[in-house]
C-alpha positions in Angstrom: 38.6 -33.1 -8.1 37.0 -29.8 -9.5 33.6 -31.6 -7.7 35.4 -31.5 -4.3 37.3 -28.0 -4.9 33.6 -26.3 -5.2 32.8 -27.8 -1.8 35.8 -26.4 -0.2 35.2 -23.1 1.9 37.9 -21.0 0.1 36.1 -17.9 -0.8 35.4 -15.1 1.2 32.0 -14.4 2.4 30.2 -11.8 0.9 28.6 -8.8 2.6 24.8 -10.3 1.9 26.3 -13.5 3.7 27.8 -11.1 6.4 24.4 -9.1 6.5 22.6 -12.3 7.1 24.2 -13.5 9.5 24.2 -9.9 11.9 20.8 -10.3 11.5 20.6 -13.4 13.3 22.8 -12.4 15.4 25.9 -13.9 14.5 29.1 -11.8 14.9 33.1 -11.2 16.1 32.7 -11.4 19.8 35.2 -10.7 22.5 34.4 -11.3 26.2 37.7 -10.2 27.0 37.6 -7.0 25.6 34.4 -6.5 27.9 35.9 -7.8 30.4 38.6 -5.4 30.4 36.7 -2.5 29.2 34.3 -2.5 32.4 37.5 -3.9 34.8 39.4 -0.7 33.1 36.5 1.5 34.1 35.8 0.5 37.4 39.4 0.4 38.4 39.9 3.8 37.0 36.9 5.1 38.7 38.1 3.5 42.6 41.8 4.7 41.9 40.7 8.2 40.6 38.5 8.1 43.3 39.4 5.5 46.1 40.3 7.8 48.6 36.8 9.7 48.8 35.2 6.0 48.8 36.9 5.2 51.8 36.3 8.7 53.4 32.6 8.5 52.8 32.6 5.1 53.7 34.5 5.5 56.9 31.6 8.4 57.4 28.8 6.2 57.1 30.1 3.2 59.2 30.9 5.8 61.5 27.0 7.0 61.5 25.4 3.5 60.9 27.4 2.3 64.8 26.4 5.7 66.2 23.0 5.0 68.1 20.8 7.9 69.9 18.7 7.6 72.9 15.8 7.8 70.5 16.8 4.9 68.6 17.7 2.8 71.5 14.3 2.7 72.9 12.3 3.5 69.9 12.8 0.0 67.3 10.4 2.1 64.5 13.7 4.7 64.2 16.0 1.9 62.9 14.1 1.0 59.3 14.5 5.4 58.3 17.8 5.3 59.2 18.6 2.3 57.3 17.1 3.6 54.3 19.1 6.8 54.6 22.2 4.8 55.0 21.6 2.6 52.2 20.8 5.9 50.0 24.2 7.6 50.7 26.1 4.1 50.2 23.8 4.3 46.5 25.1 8.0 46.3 28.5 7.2 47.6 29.2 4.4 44.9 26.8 5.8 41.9 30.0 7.0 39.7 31.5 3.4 40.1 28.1 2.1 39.2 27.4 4.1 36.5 31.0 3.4 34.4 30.6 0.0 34.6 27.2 -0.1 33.6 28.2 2.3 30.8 31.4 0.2 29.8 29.6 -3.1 30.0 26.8 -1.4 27.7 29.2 -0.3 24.9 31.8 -2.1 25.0 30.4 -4.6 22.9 30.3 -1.7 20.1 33.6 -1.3 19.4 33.9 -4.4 17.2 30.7 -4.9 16.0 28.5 -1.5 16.6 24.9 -1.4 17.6 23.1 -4.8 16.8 20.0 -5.9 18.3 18.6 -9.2 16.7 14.8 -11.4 18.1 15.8 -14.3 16.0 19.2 -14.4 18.7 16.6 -14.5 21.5 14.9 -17.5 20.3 15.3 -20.6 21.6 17.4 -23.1 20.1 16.5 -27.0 20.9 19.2 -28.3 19.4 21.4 -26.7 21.7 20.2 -29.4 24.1 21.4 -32.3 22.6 23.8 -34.0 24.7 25.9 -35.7 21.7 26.5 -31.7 20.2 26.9 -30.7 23.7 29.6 -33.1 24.3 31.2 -32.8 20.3 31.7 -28.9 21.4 33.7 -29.4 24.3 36.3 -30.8 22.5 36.1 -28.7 19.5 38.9 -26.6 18.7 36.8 -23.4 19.9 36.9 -25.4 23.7 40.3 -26.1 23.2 41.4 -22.4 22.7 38.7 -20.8 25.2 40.9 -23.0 27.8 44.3 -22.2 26.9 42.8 -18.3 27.3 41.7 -19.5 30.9 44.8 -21.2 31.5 47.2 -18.0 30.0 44.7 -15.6 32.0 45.3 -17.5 35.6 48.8 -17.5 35.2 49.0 -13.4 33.8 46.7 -12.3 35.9 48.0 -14.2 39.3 51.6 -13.4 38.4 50.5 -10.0 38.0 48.7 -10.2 41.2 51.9 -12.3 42.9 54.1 -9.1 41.5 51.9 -6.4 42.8 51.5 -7.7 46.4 55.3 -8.2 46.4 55.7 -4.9 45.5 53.5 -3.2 47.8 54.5 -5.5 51.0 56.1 -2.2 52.7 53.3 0.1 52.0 50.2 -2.9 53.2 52.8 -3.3 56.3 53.2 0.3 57.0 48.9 0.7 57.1 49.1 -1.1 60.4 50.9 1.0 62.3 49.0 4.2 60.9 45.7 5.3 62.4 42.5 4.2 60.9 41.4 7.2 59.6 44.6 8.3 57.8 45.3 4.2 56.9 41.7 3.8 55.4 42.2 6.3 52.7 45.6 4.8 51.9 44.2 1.5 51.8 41.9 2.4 48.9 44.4 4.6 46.9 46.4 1.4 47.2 43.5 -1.0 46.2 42.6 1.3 42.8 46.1 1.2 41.7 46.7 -2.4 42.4 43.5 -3.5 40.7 44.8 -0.9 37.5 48.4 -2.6 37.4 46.2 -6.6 37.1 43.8 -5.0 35.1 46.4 -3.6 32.7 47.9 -7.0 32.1 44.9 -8.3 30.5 45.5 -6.1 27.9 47.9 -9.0 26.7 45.2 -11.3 26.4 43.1 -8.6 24.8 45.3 -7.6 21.8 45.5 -11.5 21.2 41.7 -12.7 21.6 40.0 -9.7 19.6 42.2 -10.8 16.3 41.3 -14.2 16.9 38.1 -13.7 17.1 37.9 -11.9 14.1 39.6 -14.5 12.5 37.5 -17.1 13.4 34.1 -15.3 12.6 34.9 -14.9 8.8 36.3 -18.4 9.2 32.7 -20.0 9.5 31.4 -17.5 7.6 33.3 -18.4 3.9 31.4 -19.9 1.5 32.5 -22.6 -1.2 32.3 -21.6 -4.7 29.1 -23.4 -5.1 27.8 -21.1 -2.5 29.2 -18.3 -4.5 27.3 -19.3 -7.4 23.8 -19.9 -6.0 24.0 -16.2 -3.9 25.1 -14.6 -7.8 22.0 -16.6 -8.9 19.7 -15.4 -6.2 20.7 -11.7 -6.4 21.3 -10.9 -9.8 19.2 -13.6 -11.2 19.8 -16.6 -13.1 21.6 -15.6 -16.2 19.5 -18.0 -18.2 16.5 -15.9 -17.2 17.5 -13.2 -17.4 18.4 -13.1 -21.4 15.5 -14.9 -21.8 13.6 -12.1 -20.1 16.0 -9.7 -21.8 14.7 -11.0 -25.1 10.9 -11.0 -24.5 11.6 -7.2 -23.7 13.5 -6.7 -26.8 11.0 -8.8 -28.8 7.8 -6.9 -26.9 9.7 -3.1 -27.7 10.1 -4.2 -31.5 6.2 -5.3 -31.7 5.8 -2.0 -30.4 7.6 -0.3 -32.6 6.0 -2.0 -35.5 2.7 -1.2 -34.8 3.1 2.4 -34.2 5.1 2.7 -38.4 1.3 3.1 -39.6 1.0 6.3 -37.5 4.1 7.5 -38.6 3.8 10.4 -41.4 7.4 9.5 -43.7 9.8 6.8 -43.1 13.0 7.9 -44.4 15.5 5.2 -46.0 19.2 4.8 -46.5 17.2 2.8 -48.9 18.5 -0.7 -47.9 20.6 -0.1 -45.0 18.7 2.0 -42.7 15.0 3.3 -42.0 13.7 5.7 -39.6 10.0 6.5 -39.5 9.1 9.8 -38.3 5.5 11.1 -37.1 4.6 15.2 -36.4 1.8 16.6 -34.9 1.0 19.8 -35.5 -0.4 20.1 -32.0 1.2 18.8 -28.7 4.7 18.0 -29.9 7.8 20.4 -30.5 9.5 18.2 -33.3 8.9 15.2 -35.1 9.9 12.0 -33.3 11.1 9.0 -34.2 8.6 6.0 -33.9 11.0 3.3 -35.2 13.9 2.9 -36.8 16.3 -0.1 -37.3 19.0 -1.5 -39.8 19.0 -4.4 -42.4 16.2 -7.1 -42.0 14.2 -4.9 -39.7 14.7 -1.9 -41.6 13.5 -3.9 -44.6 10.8 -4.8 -42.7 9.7 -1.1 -41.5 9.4 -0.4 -45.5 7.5 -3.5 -45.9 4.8 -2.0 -43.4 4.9 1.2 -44.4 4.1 0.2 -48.0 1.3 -2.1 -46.6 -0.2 0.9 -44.7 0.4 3.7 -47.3 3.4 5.5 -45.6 5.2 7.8 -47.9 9.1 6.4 -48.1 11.7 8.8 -49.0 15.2 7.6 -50.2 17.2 10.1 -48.1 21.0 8.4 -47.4 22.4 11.4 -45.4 19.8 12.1 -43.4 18.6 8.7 -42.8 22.4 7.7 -41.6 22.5 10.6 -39.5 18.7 10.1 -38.2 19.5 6.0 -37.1 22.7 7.6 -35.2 21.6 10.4 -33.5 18.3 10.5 -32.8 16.9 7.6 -30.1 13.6 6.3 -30.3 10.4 7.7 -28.9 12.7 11.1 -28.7 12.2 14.3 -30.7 14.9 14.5 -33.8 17.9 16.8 -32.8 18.0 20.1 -33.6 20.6 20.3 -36.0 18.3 17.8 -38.3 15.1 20.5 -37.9 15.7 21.8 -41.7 16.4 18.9 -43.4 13.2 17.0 -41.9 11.3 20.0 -42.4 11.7 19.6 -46.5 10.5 16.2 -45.8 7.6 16.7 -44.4 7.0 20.0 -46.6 7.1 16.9 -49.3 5.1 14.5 -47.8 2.4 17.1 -47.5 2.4 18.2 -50.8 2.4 14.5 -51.9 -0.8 13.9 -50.2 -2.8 17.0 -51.7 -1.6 15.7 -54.9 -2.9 12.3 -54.5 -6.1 13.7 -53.0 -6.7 16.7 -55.3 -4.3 16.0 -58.4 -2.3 17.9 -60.2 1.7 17.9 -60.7 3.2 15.3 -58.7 5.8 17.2 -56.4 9.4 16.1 -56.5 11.5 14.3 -53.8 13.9 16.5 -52.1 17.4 16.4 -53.0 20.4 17.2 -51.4 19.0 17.8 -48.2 21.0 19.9 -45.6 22.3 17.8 -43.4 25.5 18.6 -41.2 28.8 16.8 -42.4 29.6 15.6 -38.6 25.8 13.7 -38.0 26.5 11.7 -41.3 28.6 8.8 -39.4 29.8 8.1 -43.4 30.9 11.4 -44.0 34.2 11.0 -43.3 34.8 7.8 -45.2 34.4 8.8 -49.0 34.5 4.7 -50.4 32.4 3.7 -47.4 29.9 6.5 -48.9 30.6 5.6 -52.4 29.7 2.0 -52.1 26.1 2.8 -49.9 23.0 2.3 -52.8 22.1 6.4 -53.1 
């Protein structure tokens, strides 16, 4: 059961699923809201407008039947004044041209913005098999594309039915009108009756766009599986991940082994903690910490500073305070510049004794080292029970 749960397409799809498919191509489409969009602006356009079409139109029927003398016996006359005709007719209707173009360009941007995909352009073979062909026009997608034709014939003709109904007096009254005056009528009449059928689309609009919606993340969710394998793929298998994780961890800590020889004093809580520290007089502004760690590891960071003849200082306080605050490869922090300072004062006099003899200097004690760095300071039996 849990098998056939994870093949069930119950989650939503993510946006890398959603990205992948715009990118071939695959979104929410409405053809009725285009529809409607470039219906609603070319009906505007002849309503706002109808009356100078016809006026301009009655003009240019009115010069296209009006012959000269020149033309009548001159053939070579007709193709110009054709051409001029046709160009006015282009002028004429260029604003009801240039909505719909617009409106038929961007209207697909209102549910989707700007998308432009190749891969949509390429041909798809199996589009041509007949046995798909046929399983699709009885798939539920057929079935609702014609009940939208069905519901559109009988909105759109009943609108068209009420319109013509409504208007019987004023198409009846055109006849007894002269042309000139009735022509201008005729296509105020036209723009608003095309507006009043356009405008009942709108029914079909508000219900397709949803649906459409709908249905597009419908065969866009994924099954858990599928949920899974995408976490896998874009974050990385987890498995691999701590395993890479660890060959980092384990790659830093060689690392940080081999630079404890460099380092000029590892300081020791003496069991607890160790932090070696390295300063060069020249090129760096305080010492900085070249490893440091707690328990085994800062066992073994004594163990390889006794093998390479690193100076180890028992120094609790400060070595607490220096495994706290201070990160590796970074200088120490300020607050910490005095008490390191005796340190390395030490470790310097250490080695001119050992090279040039002489008395043996003594380990600093009771270095200054502010109460709030010291993450024991505040715990007097926790501090009482770490090895001084």
């Amino acid at each position: 059961m849990a098998e056939d749960s994870d093949l069930e397409k119950t989650e939503q799809p993510s946006q890398r699923r959603l990205d992948q498919a715009r990118e071939k191509g695959q979104v929410a489409r409405s053809r009725e809201l285009s529809t409607f969009i470039v219906l609603l602006a070319g009906g505007g356009v002849l309503w706002f407008m109808g009356a100078s079409f016809t006026r301009q139109m009655v003009g240019m029927l009115r010069n296209g039947l009006t012959l000269s003398r020149d033309m009548a016996f001159n053939t070579g006359l007709m193709m110009p004044r054709l051409y001029d005709l046709s160009l006015d007719m282009l002028i004429t209707f260029f604003p009801l041209l240039l909505a719909v173009l617009a409106a038929a360009v961007f209207s697909p941007m209102l549910l989707n913005g700007w998308l432009f995909s190749v891969e949509a352009l390429q041909p798809q073979f199996s589009k041509l098999n007949p046995i798909s062909g046929i399983s699709r026009m009885f798939s539920g997608s057929a079935l609702v594309e014609l009940s939208k034709a069905i519901g559109k014939s009988i909105l759109v003709g009943g609108t068209a039915a009420w319109v013509i109904w409504h208007n019987k007096d004023a198409v009846m009254a055109l006849s007894t009108q002269a042309v000139v005056a009735s022509i201008p009528q005729m296509g105020h009449l036209v723009g608003a009756s095309f507006m009043a059928i356009v405008g009942a689309m709108l029914l079909i609009v508000l219900i397709d766009v949803p649906f459409q919606l709908w249905d597009h993340n419908k065969k866009l969710m994924m099954t858990k599986e599928e949920v899974r394998q995408e976490a896998k793929e874009t974050e990385g298998d987890p498995m691999v991940k701590g395993r890479i994780r660890q060959l980092q961890r384990e790659a830093a800590r060689r690392r940080m082994m081999a630079a404890i020889p460099t380092a000029d004093v590892v300081v020791t809580n003496p069991t607890h903690y160790a932090v070696a520290l390295k300063y060069g007089e020249t090129g760096m502004r305080a010492p900085v910490v070249v490893a440091k760690g707690s328990h085994l590891t800062a066992l073994r960071i004594r163990e390889i500073a006794e093998e390479n003849h690193v100076p180890v200082l028992e120094a609790p306080p400060l070595a607490r305070a220096l495994h706290k605050h201070a990160e590796l490869g970074e200088s120490i922090p300020e607050a910490l510049y005095t008490a390191v300072a005796e340190v390395l004062a030490y470790v310097y006099q250490l080695r001119r004794y050992e090279k040039q003899g002489g008395t043996r200097p003594q380990e600093p004690d009771k270095l200054p080292v502010p109460v709030e760095l010291d993450p024991a300071a505040g715990d007097s039996d926790l501090v009482a029970a770490l090895p001084h």
